[in-house]
N, C-alpha and C positions, 0 to 999 in steps of 0.2 A: 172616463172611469167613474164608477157608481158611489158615491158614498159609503155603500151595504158592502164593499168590497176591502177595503182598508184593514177593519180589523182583522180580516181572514187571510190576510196578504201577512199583518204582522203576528199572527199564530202559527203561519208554514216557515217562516226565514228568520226568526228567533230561534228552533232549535238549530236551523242549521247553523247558524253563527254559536251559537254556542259549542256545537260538534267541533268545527276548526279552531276554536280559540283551544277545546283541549288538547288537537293532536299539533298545537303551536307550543302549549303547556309542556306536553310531556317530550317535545325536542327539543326545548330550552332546558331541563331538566336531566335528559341524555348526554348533554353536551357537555354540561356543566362536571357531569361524573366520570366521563370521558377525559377531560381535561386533568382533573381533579386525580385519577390513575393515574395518566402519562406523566405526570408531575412527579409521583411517589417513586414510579419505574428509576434504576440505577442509569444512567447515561451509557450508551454502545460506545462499545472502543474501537476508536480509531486505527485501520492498519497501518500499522509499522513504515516509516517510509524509508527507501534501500540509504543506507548513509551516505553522503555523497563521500567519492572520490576524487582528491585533485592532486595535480603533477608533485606540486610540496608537501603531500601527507599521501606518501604512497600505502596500499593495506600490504601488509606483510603477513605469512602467513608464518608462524613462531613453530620453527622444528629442532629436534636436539641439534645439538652444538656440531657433532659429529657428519650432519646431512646438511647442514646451513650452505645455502647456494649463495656464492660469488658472483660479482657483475660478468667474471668472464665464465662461469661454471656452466655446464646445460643442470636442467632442471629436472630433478628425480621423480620417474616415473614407474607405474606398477609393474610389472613383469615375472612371468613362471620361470626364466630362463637366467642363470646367472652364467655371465660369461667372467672366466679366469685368466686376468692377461699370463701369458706366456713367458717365460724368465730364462734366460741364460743359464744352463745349467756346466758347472763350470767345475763338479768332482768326477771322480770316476767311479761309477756304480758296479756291485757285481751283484751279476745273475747266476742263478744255480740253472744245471741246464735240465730242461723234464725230458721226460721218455715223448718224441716223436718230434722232436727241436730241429731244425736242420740251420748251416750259419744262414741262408740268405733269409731263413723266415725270423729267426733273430733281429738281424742288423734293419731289416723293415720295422720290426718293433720301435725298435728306438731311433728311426730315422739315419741310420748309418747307410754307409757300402759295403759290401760284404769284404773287403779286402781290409775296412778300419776291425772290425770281430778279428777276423786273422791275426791282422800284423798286433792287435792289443794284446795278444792270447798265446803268443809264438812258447812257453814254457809249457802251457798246458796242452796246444792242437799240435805243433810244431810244424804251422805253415801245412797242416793235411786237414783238409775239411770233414775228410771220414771218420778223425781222431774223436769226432764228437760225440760224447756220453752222457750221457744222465748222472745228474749229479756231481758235476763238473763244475767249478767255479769259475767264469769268465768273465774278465773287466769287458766294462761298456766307458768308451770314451765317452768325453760330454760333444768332442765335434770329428769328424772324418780325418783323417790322419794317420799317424803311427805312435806309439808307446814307447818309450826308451827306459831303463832302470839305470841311473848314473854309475860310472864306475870311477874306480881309481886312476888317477892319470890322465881321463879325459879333458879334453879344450872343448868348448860351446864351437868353436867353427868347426871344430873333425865332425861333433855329432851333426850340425846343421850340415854341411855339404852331404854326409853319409844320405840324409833322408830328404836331399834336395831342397832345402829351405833356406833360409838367412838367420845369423845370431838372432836380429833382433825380432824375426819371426817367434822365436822361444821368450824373448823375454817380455815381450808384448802378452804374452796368452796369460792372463789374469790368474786363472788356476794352478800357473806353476809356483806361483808367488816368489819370482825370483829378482830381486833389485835392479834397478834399471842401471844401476854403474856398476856392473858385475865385472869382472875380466875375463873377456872372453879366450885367452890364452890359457890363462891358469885360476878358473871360477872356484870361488870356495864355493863348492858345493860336495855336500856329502853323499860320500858313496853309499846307493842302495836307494837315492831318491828318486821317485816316482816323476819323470818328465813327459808330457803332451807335448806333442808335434802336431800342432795343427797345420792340414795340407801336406804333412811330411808322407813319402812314399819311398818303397825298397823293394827288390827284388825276393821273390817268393823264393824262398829255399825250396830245392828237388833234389832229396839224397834219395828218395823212394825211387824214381827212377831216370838215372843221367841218361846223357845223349848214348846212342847204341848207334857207332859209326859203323859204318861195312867198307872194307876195305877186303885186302886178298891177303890172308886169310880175315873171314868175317869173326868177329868177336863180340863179345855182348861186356856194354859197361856198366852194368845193371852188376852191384855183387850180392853176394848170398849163397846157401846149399845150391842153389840152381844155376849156375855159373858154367857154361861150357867151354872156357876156352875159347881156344880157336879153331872155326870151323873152316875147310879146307876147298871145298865143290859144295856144288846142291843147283837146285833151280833157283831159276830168277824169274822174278815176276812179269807182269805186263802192263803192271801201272793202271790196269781196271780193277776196282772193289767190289766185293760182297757185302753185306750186311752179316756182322761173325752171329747172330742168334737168329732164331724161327722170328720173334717177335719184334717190333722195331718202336716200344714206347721205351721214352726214358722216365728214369727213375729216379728220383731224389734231386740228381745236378746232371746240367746240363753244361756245355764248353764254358771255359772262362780261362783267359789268358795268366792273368793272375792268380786265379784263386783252384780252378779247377779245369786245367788243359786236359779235358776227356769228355766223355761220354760216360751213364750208368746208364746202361740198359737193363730194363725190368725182363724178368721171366719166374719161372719155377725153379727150384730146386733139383740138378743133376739136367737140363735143358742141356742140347749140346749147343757147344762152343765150335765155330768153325776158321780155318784160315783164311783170313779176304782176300790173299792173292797166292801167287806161289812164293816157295823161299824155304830158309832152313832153318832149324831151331837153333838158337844163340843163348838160351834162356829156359829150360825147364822144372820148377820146385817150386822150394819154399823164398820168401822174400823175408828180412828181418826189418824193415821196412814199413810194414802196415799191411804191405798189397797181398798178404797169403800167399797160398799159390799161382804161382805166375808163369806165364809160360812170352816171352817176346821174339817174335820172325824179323830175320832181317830178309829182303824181299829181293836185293842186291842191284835193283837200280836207283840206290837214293834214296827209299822208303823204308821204314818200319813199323813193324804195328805192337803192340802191347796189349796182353790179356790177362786182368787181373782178378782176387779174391774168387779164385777156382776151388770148387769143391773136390775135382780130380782131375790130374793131368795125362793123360794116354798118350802124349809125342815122348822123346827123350832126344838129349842134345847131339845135333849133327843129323837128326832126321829129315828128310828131303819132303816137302809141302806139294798140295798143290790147290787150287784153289776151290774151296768148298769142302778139306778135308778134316773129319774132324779132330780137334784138338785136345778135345775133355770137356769138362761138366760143369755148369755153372752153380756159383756157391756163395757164400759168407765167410770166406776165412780171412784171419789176419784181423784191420782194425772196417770192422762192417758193422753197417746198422741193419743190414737188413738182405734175404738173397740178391743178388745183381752181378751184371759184369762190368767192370770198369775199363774203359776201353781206350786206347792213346795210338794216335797218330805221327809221326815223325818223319820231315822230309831233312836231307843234307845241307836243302840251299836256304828253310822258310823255317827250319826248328818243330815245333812241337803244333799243329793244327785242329780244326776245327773240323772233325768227318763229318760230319752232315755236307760239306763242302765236296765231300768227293761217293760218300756213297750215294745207291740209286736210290 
């Protein structure tokens, strides 16, 4: 290295030492202001940490008094839907009856049998289900059964055997609210009190139209203006049926032993009416009854037919039949809701039947 070289070596690498001591200046300087803010800065808060939970400090969530859940309670959840438990209903409600009411579409209402509407109702329908009108007051049991109004003189076992039940079947039913040490011989109970029979059943009363036995001479047990006596000769059937109208739907009610031993067959107004077998008129008029005009054949081997709420009758009594003849005109008379023929069956040895059973 030259001598003549030194000074020229320390003129190029002085400034550079001086260049880096300042860009050493101004990060010491940076740093220091740097610091000097974070310092001033408020301190970050900390997230929240979940509280713990332990088996001795359970969280409880605080609801009114009214909802507070029980160790054995379920736990109250959201829902659109409130369900209403269901309660024994244990008085006796009345319905007013509307225009187009019939008993079985009633007694479905309220979860009955058509025979409990009946036997509750026996002052207002009297045991006929065509008595039914609009605007008609009718007890609704609270359960299936029959209705009694207590009377004078009665014993709790006469009425219990009458509708086939036991004393203590009565005094059990809640709603009669009758003491349980009652005397079933001689119950103070006052006359004109409203009793439930639950389960209890009776025979459907038929004044509208009794048995119509044939015998020689044939007579009709059916009374009223149309009442023949007794008839003498005529034909007898052959124990095959017709269907008595053109049309073969029914209308309103269909057979029930109980409640409605017939047929209502639908048609038009003045429709003929025909006889389903051969035989002779027992029966031609009016009915005081309910059933209007009626006309019943005895058929003279054991059968009978009945043709009821006739618009017009054209046989008259002691007329000889034959089958497919006609009889008159179908109607609404007497106790009707509406045009139709009410139609009954009767054998000697089986009572009152079921025709769908024997027509084609």
């Amino acid at each position: 290295m030259n001598s003549d070289d030194s000074p020229n070596r320390k003129r190029i690498w002085l400034p550079r030492y001086a260049e880096h001591a300042g860009f050493l200046l101004i990060a010491a300087v940076g740093l220091l202001v740097a610091r000097a803010g974070l310092e001033s800065l408020p301190d970050r808060p900390e997230a929240a940490a979940a509280p713990e939970v332990s088996d001795a400090e359970p969280l409880v969530l605080e609801l009114p008094d009214y909802v507070q859940p029980s160790d054995q309670s379920l736990r109250r959840i959201a829902s659109v839907h409130t369900l209403i438990p269901t309660r024994e209903r244990l008085t006796i409600l009345k319905y007013v009856v509307q225009a187009g009411d019939t008993l079985f579409g009633i007694s479905n209402r309220f979860g009955l049998q058509p025979e409990t509407v009946l036997w509750g109702n026996f002052d207002t329908l009297e045991d006929n289900p065509h008595s039914l009108k609009p605007g008609q007051d009718l007890n609704i049991l609270p359960v299936d059964g029959t209705f009694y109004v207590w009377k004078e003189g009665d014993g709790l076992i006469g009425v219990a055997d009458f509708f086939g039940v036991s004393p203590q079947d009565i005094l059990d039913w809640p709603g009669n609210q009758l003491p349980q040490d009652l005397d079933f011989i001689n119950p103070d109970i006052e006359p004109g009190f409203p009793i439930v029979i639950p389960g209890g059943s009776r025979e459907t009363v038929d004044w509208r139209a009794p048995r119509i036995t044939r015998a020689n001479p044939a007579s009709a047990r059916i009374l009223g203006p149309g009442f023949c006596g007794s008839v003498y000769d005529g034909p007898v059937g052959a124990g095959y049926f017709v269907w008595p109208t053109p049309g073969r739907s029914i209308s309103g009610y269909s057979f029930s032993i109980n409640i409605h031993p017939a047929l209502d067959i639908g048609g038009g107004e003045g429709n003929a009416i025909y006889a389903v077998d051969a035989g002779v008129v027992v029966y031609a008029g009016w009915h005081n009854g309910g059933y209007g005009n009626v006309v019943v054949i005895d058929h003279g081997n054991g059968w009978q037919s009945l043709y009821a709420h006739m618009s017009s009758v054209s046989v008259g009594c002691g007329d000889g039949l034959f089958q497919g003849n006609v009889i008159g005109g179908m109607g609404s008379t007497g106790n009707s809701s509406g045009t139709h023929l009410h139609y009954e069956m009767q054998n000697d040895q089986f009572g009152k039947i079921n025709p769908l059973n024997f027509l084609p």
